[in-house]
C-alpha positions in Angstrom: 44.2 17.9 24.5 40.7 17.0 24.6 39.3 13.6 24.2 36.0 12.6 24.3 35.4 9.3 26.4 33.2 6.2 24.6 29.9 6.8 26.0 28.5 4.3 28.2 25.4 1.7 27.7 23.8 0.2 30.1 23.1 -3.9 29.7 20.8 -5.7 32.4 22.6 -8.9 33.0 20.5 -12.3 32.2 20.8 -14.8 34.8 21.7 -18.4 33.7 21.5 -21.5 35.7 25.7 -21.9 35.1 28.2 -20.9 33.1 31.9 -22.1 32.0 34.2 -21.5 35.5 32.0 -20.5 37.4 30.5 -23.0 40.1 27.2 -21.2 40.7 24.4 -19.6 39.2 25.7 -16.7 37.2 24.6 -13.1 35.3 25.2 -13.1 31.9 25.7 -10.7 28.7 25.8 -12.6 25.2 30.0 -12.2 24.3 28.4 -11.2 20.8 26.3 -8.3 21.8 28.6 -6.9 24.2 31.4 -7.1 21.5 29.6 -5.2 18.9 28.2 -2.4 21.9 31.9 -1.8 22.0 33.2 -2.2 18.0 30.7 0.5 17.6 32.4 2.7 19.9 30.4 2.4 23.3 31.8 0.8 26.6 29.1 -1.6 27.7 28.3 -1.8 30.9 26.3 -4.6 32.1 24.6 -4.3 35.3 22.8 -6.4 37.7 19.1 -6.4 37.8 17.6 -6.1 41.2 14.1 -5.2 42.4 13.9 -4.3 46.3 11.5 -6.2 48.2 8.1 -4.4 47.9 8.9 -1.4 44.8 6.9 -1.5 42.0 6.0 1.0 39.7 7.0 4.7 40.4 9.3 3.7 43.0 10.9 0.8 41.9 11.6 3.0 38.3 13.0 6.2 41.1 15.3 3.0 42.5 16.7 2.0 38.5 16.8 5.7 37.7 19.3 6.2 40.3 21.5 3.0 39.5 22.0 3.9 35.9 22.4 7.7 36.6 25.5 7.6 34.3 23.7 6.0 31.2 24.6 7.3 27.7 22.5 4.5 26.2 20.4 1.4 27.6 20.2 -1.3 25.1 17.6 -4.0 26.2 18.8 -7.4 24.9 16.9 -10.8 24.3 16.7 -13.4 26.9 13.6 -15.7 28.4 9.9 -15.3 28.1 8.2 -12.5 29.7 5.9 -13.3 32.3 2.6 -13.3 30.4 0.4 -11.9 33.7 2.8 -8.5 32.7 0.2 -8.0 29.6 -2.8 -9.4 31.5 -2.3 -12.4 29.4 -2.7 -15.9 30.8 0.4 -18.2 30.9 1.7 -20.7 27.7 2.3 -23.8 28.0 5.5 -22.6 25.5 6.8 -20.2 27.8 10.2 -20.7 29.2 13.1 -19.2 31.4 10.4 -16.6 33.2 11.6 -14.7 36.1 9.7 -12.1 37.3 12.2 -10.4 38.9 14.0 -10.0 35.7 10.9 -9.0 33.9 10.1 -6.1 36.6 13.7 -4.9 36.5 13.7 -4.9 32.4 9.8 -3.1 32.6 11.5 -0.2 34.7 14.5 -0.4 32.8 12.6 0.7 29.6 10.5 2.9 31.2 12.9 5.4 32.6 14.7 5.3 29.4 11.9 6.4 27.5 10.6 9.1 30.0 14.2 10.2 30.1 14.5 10.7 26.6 17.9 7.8 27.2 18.8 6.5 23.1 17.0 2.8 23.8 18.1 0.2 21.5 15.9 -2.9 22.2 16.4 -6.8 21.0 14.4 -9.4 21.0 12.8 -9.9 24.1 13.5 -6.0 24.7 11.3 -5.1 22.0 8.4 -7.4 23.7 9.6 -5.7 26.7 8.9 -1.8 25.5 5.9 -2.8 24.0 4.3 -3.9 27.2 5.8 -1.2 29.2 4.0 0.9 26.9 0.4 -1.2 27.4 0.6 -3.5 24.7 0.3 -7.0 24.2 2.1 -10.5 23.3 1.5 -13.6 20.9 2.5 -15.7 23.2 3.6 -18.6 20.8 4.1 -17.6 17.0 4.2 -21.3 15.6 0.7 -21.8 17.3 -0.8 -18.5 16.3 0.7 -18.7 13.0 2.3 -21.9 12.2 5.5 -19.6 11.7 8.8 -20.5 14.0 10.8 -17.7 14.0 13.6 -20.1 16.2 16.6 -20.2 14.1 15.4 -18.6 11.6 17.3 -16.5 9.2 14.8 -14.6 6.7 14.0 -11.3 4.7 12.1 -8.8 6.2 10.4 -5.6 4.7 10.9 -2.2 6.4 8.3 0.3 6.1 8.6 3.2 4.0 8.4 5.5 7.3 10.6 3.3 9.3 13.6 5.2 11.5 15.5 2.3 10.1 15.2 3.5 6.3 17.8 6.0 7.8 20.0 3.3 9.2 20.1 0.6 6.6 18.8 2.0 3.2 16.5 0.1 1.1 13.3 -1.5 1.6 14.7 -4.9 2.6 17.3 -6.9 4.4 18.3 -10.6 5.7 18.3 -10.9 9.8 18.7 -13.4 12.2 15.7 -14.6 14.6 15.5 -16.4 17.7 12.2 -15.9 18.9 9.0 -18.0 19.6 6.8 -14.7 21.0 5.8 -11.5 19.0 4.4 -8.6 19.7 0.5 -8.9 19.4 -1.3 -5.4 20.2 0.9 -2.0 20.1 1.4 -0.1 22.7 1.3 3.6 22.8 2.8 5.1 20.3 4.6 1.9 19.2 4.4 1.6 15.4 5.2 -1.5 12.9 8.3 -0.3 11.1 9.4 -3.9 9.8 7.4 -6.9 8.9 7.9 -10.5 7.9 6.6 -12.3 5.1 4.0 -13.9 7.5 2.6 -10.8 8.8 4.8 -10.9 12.8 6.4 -7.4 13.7 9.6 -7.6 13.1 10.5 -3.7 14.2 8.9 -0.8 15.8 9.1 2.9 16.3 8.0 5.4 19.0 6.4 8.2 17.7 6.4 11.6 19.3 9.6 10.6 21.4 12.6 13.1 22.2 14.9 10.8 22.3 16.6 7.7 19.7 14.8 4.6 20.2 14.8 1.6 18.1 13.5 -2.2 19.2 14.0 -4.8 16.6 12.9 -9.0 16.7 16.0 -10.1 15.2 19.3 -10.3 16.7 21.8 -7.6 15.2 24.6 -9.0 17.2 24.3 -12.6 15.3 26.0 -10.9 12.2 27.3 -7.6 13.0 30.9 -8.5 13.0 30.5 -9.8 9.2 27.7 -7.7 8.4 28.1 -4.0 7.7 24.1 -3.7 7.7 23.5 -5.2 10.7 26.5 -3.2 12.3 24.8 0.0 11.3 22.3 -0.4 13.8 24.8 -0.4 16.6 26.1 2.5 15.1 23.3 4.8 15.0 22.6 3.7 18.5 26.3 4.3 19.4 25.8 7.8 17.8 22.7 9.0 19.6 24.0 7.8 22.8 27.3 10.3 22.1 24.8 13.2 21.9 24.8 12.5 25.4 28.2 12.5 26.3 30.2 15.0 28.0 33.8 16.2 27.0 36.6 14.5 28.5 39.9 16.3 29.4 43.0 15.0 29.7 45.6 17.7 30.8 49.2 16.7 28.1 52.4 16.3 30.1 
């Protein structure tokens, strides 16, 4: 009988000052994201994020290629503010929870998923992640910039008529959940708008002329998925891409 196995996506771990039972600093998934990775069929697999003294660039993303070797899917979730010096940018004064470390792991993280064509599903602080992998840029504080807080905010966005995720949720609109004070300021290559608020901020983006799925959204899908067939969709299609990558699994019947 043949069985095919849940294909496997890869989540960096966040690291947290503490965390209920355990005495020291921990890493960290968000329960909710890792539970809807897996009610859309995928086995999460959360990994630690780790930059060897002295790698950067091409080495350090040879190094992260190696570790996830056995990725179906990397999904990039939210988390702290990304160094700003990553962009060129200067720091904020709004900035909080930087750590380089994690920021360099993240950059190489998206970066080998995208030159390995690897179905990327990035959140949040991925998004702002994969758009300065790719050269872009960051606001670093949206309720300066804007006078818009997009911190526990939950809001209708419009999704552009050429948006990948007209063929995940259908329609033009939806409701999501935000929790973020940073947006993405210039594109980077490729990147595209695909969703906007009604104050103007990116709310989703595309990569053109890419092999492989790739989706990074500003809201957080995982907030609602459980009661929210729309915002479980998105988990789906990234589920589904990531299956295109998974090999047959054969278990002999006794």
């Amino acid at each position: 009988m043949a069985e095919r196995r849940r294909p496997l996506v890869v989540i960096p771990a966040r690291f947290s000052a503490s965390a209920s039972a355990l005495r020291y600093r921990a890493e960290v998934a968000a329960a909710k994201l890792v539970q809807a990775v897996y009610d859309a069929g995928a086995e999460p697999l959360v990994i630690h994020p780790e930059v060897p003294a002295g790698l950067t660039g091409d080495g350090l993303d040879a190094v992260v290629r190696e570790r996830i070797w056995l990725a179906d899917g990397v999904l990039l979730p939210g988390g702290g503010d990304l160094a700003a010096g990553w962009a060129g940018q200067r720091p904020h004064a709004a900035q909080y929870d930087v750590d380089e470390t994690q920021d360099a792991f993240d950059l190489a993280l998206a970066r080998v998923a995208l030159r390995d064509a690897i179905p990327l599903l990035a959140i949040c602080r991925g998004t702002q992640v994969v758009n300065v992998a790719r050269g872009g840029d960051l606001v670093q504080d949206l309720t300066e910039t804007l006078g818009a807080d997009h911190r526990h905010l939950v809001h209708e966005i419009e999704i552009a008529a050429d948006s990948p995720l007209r063929a995940v949720v259908p329609g033009d609109r939806m409701t999501v959940s935000c929790y973020h004070h940073q947006g993405l300021g210039r594109l980077g290559e490729s990147l595209r708008a695909s969703a906007h608020a009604a104050d103007g901020t990116v709310e989703a983006v595309a990569l053109d002329d890419h092999a492989g799925w790739c989706l990074g959204v500003q809201w957080h899908p995982e907030d609602t998925a459980a009661t929210d067939p729309r915002q479980a969709r998105v988990f789906q299609a990234f589920v589904a891409a990531a299956l295109q990558r998974t090999p047959d699994r054969h278990q002999d019947e006794e």
